[in-house]
N, C-alpha and C positions, 0 to 999 in steps of 0.2 A: 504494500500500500504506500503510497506517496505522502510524503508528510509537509503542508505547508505551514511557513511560520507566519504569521497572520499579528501586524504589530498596528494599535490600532488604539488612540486614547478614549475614545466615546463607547462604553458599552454595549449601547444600542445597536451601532453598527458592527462593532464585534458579532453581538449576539446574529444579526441577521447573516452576516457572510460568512459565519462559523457554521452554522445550519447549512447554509448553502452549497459549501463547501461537501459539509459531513455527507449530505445526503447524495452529493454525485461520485462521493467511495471517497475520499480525502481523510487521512489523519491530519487533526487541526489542534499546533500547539498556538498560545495566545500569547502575548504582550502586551503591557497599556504602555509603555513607554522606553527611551532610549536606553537605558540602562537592561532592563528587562529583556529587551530585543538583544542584545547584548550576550547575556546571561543564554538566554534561550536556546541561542543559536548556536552558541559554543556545544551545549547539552545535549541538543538532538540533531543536529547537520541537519535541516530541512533540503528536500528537494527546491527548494523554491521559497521565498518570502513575497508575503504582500506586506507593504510597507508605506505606510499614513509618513506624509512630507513632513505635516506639523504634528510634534511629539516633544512632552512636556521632558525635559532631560537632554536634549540636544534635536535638531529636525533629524527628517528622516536621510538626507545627503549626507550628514554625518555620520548615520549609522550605516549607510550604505559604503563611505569610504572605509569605514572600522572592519565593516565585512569583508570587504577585497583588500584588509592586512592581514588578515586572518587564514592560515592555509587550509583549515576548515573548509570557510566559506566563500574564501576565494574566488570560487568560479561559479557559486550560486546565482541563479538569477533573483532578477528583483524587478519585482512590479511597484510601482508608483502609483498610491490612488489619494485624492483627497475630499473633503465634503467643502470645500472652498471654490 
């Protein structure tokens, strides 16, 4: 199963694209913020991040460059979404 790391500070919208996710076969680990995404990602290597721009602890560009220092996550993709 593919695992996305889904970093994302509004609940609500977690909660809905967390469902959305789960229900078309996706393991979904969560995040509210930079640090966390952080943490997260080191923990389970996701297939893939969704990843909120604005995020309380640094935006989501920085934790996108933190990622690609990271040999982990390095080569992980990253999607970009906001409610902005």
């Amino acid at each position: 199963m593919k695992k996305i790391l889904l970093v994302e500070d509004d609940s609500k919208i977690t909660l809905a694209l967390g469902i959305r996710l789960r229900h078309t076969g996706y393991e979904v680990v969560t995040a509210p913020d930079a640090i966390g995404a952080m943490a997260q990602a080191l923990k389970h290597a996701p297939d893939v991040v969704v990843l909120d721009i604005n995020l309380p602890g640094g935006d989501g560009f920085l934790v996108a460059e933190r990622l690609r220092s990271q040999s982990v996550t390095a080569t992980t993709p990253v999607i970009f979404i906001t409610a902005s």
